[in-house]
C-alpha positions in Angstrom: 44.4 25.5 21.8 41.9 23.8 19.4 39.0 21.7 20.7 37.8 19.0 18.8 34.5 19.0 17.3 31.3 17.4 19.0 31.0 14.1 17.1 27.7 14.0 17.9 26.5 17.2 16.7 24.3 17.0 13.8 25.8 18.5 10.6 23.6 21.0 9.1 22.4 20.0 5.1 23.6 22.9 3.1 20.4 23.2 0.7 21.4 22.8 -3.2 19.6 26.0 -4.8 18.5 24.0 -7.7 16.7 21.5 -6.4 14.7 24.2 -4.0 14.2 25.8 -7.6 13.1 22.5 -9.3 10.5 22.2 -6.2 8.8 25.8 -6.5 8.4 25.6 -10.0 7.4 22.0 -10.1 4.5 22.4 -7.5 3.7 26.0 -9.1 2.7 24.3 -12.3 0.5 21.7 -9.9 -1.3 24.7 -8.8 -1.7 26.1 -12.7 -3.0 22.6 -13.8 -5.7 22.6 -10.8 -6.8 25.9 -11.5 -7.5 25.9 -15.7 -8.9 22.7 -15.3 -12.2 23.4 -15.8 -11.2 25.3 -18.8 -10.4 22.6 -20.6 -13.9 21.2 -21.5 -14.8 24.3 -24.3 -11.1 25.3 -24.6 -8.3 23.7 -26.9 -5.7 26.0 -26.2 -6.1 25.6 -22.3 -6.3 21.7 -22.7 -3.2 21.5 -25.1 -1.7 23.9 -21.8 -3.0 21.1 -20.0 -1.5 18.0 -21.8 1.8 20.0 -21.7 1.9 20.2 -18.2 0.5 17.1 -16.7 2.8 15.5 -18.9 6.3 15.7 -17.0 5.4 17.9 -13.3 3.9 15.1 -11.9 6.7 13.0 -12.6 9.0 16.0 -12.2 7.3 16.3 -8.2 7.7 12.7 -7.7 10.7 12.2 -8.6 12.5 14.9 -7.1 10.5 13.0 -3.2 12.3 10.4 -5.1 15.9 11.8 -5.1 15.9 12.9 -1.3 14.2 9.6 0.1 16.4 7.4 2.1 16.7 3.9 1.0 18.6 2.2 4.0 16.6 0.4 7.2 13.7 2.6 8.7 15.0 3.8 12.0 13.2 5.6 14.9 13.7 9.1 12.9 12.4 8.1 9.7 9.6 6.6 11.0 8.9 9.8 13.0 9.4 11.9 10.3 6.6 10.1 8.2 4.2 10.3 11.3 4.6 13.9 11.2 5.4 15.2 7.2 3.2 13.0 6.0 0.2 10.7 7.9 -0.4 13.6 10.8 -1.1 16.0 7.9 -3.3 13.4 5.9 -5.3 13.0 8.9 -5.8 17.1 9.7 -6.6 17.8 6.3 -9.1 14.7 5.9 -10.9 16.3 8.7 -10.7 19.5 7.6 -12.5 18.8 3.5 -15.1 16.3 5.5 -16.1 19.1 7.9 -16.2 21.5 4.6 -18.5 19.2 2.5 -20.8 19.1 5.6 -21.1 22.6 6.0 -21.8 22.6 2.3 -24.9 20.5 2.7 -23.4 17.2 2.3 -23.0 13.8 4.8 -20.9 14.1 7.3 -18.6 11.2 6.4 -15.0 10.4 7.7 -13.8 8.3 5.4 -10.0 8.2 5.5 -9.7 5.6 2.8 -10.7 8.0 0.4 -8.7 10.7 -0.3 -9.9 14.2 -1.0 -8.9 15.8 -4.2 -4.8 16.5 -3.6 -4.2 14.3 -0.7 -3.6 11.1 -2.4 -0.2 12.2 -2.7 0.5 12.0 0.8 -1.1 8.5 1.3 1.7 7.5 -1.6 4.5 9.3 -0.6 4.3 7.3 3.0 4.2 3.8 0.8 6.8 5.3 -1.4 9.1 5.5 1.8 8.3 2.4 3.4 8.2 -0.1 0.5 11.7 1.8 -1.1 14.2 -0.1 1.2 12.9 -3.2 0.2 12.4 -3.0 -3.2 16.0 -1.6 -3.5 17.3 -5.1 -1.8 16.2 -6.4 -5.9 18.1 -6.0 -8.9 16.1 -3.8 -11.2 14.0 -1.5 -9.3 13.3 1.0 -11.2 12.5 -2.3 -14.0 10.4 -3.8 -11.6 8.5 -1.0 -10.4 7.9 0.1 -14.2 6.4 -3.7 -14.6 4.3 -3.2 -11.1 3.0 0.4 -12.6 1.9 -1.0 -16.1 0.4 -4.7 -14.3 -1.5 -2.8 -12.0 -3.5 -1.3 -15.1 -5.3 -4.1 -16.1 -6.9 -4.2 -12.9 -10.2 -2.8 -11.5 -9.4 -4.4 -7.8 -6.6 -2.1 -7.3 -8.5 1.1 -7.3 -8.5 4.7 -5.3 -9.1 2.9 -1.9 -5.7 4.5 -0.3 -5.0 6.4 -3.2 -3.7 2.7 -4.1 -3.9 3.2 -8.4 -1.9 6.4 -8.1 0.8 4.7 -5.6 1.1 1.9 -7.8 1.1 3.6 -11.6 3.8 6.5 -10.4 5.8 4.4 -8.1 8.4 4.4 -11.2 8.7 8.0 -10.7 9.8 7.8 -7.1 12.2 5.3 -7.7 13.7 6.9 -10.7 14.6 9.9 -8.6 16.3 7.4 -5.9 18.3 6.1 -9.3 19.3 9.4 -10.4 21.1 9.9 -7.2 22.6 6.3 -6.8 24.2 7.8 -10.6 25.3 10.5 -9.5 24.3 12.5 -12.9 22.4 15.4 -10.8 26.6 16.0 -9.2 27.9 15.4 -12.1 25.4 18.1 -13.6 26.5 21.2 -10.8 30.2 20.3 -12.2 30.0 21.0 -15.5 31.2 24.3 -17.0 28.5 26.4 -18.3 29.2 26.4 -21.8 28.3 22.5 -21.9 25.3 22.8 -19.6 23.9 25.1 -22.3 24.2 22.7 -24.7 22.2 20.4 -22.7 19.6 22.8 -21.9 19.2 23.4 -25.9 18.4 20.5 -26.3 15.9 20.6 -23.6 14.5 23.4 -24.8 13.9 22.0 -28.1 12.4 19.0 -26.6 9.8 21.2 -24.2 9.1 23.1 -27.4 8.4 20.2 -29.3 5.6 18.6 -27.0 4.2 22.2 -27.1 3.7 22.4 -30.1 2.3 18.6 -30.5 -0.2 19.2 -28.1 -3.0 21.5 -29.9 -2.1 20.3 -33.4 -3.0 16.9 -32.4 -6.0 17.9 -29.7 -8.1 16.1 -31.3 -6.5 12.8 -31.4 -5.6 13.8 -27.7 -9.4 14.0 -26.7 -10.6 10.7 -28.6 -7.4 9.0 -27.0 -8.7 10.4 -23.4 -4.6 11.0 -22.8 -5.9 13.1 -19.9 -7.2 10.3 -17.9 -4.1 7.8 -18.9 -1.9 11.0 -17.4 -3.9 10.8 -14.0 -2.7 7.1 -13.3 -5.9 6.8 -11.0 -8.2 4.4 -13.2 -7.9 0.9 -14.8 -7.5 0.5 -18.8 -10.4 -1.0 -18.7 -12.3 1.9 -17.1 -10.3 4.3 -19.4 -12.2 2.3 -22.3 -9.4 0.4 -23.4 -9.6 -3.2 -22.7 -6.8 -4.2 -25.7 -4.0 -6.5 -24.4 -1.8 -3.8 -25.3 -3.3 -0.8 -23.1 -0.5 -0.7 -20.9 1.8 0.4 -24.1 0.1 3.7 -23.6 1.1 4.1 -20.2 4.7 2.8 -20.9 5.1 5.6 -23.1 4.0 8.1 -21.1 5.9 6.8 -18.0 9.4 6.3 -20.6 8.5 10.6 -22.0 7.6 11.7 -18.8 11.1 10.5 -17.2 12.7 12.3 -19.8 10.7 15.2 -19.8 11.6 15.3 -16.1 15.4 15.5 -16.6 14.8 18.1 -19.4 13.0 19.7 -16.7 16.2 19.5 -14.0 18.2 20.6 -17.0 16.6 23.5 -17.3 16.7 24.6 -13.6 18.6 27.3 -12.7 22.0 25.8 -11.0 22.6 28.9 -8.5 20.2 31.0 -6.2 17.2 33.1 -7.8 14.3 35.3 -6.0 12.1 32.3 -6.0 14.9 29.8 -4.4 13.7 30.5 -0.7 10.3 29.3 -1.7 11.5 25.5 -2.4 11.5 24.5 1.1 7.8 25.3 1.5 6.3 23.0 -1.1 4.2 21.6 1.2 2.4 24.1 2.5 1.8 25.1 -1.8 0.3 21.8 -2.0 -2.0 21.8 0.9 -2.9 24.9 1.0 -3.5 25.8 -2.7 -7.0 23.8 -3.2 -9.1 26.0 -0.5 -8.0 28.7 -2.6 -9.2 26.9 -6.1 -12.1 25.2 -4.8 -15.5 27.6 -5.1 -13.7 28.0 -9.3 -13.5 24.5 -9.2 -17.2 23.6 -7.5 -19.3 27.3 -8.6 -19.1 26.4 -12.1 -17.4 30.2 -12.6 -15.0 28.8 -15.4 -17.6 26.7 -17.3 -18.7 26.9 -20.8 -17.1 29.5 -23.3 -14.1 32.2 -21.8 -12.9 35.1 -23.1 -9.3 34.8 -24.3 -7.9 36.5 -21.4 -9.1 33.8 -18.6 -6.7 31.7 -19.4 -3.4 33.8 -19.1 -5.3 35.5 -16.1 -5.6 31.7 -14.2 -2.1 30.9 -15.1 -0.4 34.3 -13.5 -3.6 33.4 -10.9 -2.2 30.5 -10.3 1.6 31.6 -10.1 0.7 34.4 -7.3 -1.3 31.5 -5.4 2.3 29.5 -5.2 4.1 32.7 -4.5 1.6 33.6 -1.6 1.7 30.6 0.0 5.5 30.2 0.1 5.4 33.3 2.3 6.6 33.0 6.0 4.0 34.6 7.6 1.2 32.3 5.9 3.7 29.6 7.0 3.5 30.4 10.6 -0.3 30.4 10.7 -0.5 27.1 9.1 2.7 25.6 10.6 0.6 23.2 12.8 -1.6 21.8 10.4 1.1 21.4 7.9 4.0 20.5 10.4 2.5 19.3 12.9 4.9 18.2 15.5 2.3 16.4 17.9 4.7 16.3 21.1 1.7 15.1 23.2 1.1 12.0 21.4 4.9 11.2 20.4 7.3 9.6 22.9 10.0 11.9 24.0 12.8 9.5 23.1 12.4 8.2 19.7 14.6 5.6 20.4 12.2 3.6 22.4 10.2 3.7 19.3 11.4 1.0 17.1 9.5 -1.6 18.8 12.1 -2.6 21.7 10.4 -3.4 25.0 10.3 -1.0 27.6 10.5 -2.3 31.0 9.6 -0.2 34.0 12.3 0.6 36.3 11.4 -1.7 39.2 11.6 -4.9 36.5 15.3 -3.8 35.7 18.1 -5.8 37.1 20.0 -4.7 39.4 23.2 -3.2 38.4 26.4 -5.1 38.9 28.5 -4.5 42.1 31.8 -5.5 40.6 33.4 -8.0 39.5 31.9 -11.1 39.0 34.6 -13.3 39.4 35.8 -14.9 43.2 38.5 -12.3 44.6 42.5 -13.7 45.4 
């Protein structure tokens, strides 16, 4: 005898291995660009490094919180699940870097406006979510938000206040990786035979290859350009230096190359399981967790001024071991409630009263009915 299914069972996501690849290796480069930063001063090989990445994995993380968001009408569970992915973990962390500059020495202030050093990211990620299903309800979003990201340049009002210049100048990102799903071309990607795929990821190659080898020959130009702060999206042209009409060419282009950097980068990604697949699904914990770990290079002043050759490739596999520590599950279960904080105690118990219908108590209710309302025969 077979029993029907329970239709209101949840169905269990099976995980795609190559997006869990695309999100190790994305936020594993995040880590390498935080920690041979303050190489990049005396260095030209570790800034060229530098250019090269920052100039797709930002886009490359945002887009692939892009791909996965949902676009539809904010119900109970999404809202929940930003309360506790995303603005419970701002909050925790917040604290955490305030108390940490205090016992440092400095002012004890709690300024949650300001975002310390990574956490800006969350602060856009929750606008990213809520402002997608209504910018979706427009024609050309992706349009739109590339016009939004380049306006929002000539601008010294919209600064770092809620990470607000960073929201604004990658907000393209995010809803590029909403588009790339609404195409379908990620699908259509897993179902091609290999021998075509590896034409694609030629190509790709040759185009990585080509912006790595741009990079130092053109340093220079890079350096009097100050690309690294256009690549940051967290200052106005006009604080950049660049108060031409045409300023917000320059962040065009890189928003137009860093898209397509970004599907060279998916291209690239292996399309079944590897030893580093598992470690997709803890990207957050990378991302949180990885600056305690690079602050005293970042504040001692270890990495300044002239390095031996060798610091660099020692920070990069530095780095890499960072990302592969931290995607661990036993450093996942210590950290699980700062990171995922589930925060039962201050959540109701039934999300569904949480979409702002009125709860009555029960002695305001009305009484059941008794029957039929109509006069019996």
């Amino acid at each position: 005898m077979h029993t029907r299914p329970n239709a209101t069972a949840p169905l269990k996501r099976r995980r795609v291995p190559m997006w869990d690849n695309a999100r190790w290796l994305a936020i594993t480069l995040v880590v390498v660009g935080h920690g041979i930063l303050p190489l990049i001063a005396e260095d030209d090989v570790a800034y060229s490094v530098y250019l090269f990445i920052y100039s797709f994995h930002v886009a490359v993380f945002v887009t692939v919180s892009g791909y996965f968001a949902k676009s539809g009408p904010p119900n109970a569970r999404a809202m929940r699940q930003i309360l506790t992915d995303i603005v419970f973990p701002f909050f925790i962390f917040e604290t955490i870097w305030t108390v940490i500059r205090w016992m440092l020495g400095g002012a004890f202030d709690l300024d949650y406006t300001s975002a310390s050093w990574t956490l800006w990211f969350l602060i856009a990620l929750a606008v990213w979510r809520i402002v997608l299903p209504f910018l979706v309800l427009l024609r050309y979003p992706l349009i739109i938000a590339i016009v939004v990201s380049i306006g929002a340049g000539y601008t010294e009002a919209i600064d770092s206040t809620l990470a607000l210049t960073r929201t604004f100048g990658m907000l393209p990102f995010f809803v590029f990786g909403w588009k790339l799903r609404q195409w379908q071309l990620t699908a259509r990607w897993l179902d091609l035979p290999a021998s075509v795929a590896w034409r694609w990821r030629a190509g790709a190659i040759a185009l990585f290859a080509a912006v790595l080898v741009v990079m130092p020959i053109a340093i220079e130009t890079w350096r009097d350009l100050k690309l690294r702060r256009f690549m940051l999206y967290d200052e106005a042209y006009v604080a950049i230096g660049y108060d031409e009409p045409w300023s917000g060419a320059i962040r065009l282009t890189l928003l137009l190359s860093a898209m397509v950097l970004a599907v060279g980068f998916l291209v690239l990604m292996p399309r079944g399981a590897t030893w580093f697949t598992p470690f997709g699904t803890a990207t957050m914990y990378i991302y949180l967790l990885h600056t305690f770990v690079l602050f005293p290079f970042r504040e001692t002043g270890l990495l300044a001024g002239d390095q031996p050759f060798w610091v660099l490739p020692a920070m990069i596999l530095f780095c890499i071991g960072i990302s592969v520590v931290l995607s661990l599950r036993p450093v996942r279960r210590v950290f699980r409630p700062l990171v995922e904080p589930r925060a039962r105690w201050l959540l109701r118990p039934d999300p569904a009263t949480a979409t702002g219908t009125i709860v009555l108590p029960p002695d305001a209710l009305p009484p059941p009915p008794s029957g039929d309302s109509r006069s019996g025969e």
